[in-house]
C-alpha positions in Angstrom: 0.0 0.0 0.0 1.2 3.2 -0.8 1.0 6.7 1.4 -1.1 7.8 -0.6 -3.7 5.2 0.1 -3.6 5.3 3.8 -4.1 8.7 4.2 -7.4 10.0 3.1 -7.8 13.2 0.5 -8.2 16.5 2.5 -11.3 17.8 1.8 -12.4 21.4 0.9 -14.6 21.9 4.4 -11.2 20.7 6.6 -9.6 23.4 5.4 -10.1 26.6 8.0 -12.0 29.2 4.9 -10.6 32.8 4.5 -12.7 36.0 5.0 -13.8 36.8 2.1 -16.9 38.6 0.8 -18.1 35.3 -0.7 -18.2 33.4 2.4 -19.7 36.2 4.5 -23.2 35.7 4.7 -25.0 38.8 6.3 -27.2 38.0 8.7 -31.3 38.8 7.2 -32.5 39.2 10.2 -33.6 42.8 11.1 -33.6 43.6 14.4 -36.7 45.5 16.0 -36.6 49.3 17.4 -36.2 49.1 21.3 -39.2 50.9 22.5 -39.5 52.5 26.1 -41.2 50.2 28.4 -44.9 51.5 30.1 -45.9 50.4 33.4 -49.2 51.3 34.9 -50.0 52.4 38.5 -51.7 49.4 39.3 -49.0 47.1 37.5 -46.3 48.8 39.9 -48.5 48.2 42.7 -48.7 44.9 42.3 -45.5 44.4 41.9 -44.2 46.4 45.3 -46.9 44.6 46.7 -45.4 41.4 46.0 -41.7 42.3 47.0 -42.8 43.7 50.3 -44.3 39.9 50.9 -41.0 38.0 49.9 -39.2 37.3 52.9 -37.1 34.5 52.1 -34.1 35.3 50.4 -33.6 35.3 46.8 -37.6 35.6 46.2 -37.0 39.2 45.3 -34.8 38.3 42.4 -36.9 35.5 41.3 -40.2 38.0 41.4 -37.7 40.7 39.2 -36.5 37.4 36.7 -39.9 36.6 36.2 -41.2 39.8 35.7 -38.4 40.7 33.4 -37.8 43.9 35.9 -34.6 45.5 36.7 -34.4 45.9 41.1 -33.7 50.1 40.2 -37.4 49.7 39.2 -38.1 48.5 42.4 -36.0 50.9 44.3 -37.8 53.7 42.6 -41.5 53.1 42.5 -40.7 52.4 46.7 -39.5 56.4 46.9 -42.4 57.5 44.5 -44.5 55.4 47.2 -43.3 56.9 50.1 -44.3 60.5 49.1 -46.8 59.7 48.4 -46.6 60.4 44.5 -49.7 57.9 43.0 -49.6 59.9 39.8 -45.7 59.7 39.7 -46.5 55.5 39.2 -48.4 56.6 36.2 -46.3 56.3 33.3 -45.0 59.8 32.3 -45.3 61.4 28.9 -41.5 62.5 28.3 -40.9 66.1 26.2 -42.5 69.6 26.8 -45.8 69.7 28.6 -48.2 70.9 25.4 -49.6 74.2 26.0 -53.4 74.7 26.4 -55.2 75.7 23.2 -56.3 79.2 24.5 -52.5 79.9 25.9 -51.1 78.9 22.3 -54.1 81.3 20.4 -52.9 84.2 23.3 -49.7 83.7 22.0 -50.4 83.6 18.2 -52.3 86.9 18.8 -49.5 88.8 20.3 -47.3 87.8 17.6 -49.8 89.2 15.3 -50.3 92.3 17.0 -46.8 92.9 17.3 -46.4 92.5 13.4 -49.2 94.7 13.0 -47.8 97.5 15.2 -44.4 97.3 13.2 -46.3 97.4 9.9 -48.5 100.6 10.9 -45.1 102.4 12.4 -43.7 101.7 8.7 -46.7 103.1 6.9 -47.2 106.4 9.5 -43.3 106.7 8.8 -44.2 106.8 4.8 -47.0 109.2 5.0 -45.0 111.8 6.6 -42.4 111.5 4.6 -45.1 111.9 1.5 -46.2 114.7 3.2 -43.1 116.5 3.6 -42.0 116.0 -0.1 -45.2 117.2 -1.2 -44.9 120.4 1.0 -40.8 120.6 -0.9 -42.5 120.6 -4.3 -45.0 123.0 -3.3 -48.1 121.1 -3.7 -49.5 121.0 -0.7 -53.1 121.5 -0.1 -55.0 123.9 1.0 -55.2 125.7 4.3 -57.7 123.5 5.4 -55.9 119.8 4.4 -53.5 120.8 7.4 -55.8 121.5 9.9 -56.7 117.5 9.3 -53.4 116.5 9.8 -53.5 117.2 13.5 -56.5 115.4 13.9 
């Protein structure tokens, strides 16, 4: 028998495969948005309700595995507890508090004023300068246009 008989072919799939863009198969799975978890008053209730019965050690961890709860949640919904703060265990809407309808029309309105205010400082600004032009040329009015003006 020769060596070559004895020892079988190496075959392509022994051989460790490089890196290369042909072998590198992304991976088509698409992986979800993380959204912000919720919990209602009543669901946090519960749940401090529970802890505050576990007495034997390791049932707290067991209630948080379970649960699929981090022990800061714990920590935090027992302070908002203790003052007292049942509407601090509701979840909270995060961002600026949105203004009241009749405090956002207040403000549109003063906006508007405001622009109308610059607008009729422009156009009193304009008719005195017509005025004065008009009185440069010499055709002004008479006598009793100027008595209107001070009116």
């Amino acid at each position: 028998m020769s060596h070559h008989d004895t020892v079988p072919p190496k075959k392509k799939h022994d051989q460790p495969q490089a890196n290369t863009p042909e072998t590198q198969i992304p991976d088509p799975e698409v992986v979800p948005q993380a959204k912000r978890r919720q919990f209602s008053a009543q669901y946090k209730l519960r749940i401090l309700e529970e802890a505050d019965r576990c007495t034997e050690r390791g049932q707290i961890g067991e209630l948080l595995r379970r649960e699929g709860l981090y022990s800061s949640y714990l920590s935090k919904w027992r302070e908002q507890r203790a003052r007292g703060q049942l509407q601090g265990l509701a979840p909270q809407k995060r961002g600026r508090p949105a203004q009241a309808g009749a405090a956002t029309e207040l403000a549109r309105l003063r906006q508007e004023n405001k622009q109308l205010r610059t607008q009729l400082e422009q156009a009193e600004i304009i008719i005195d300068v017509q005025k004065k032009l008009s009185k440069l040329l010499g055709l002004t009015p008479a006598a009793g246009g100027e008595s209107s003006e001070n009116g």
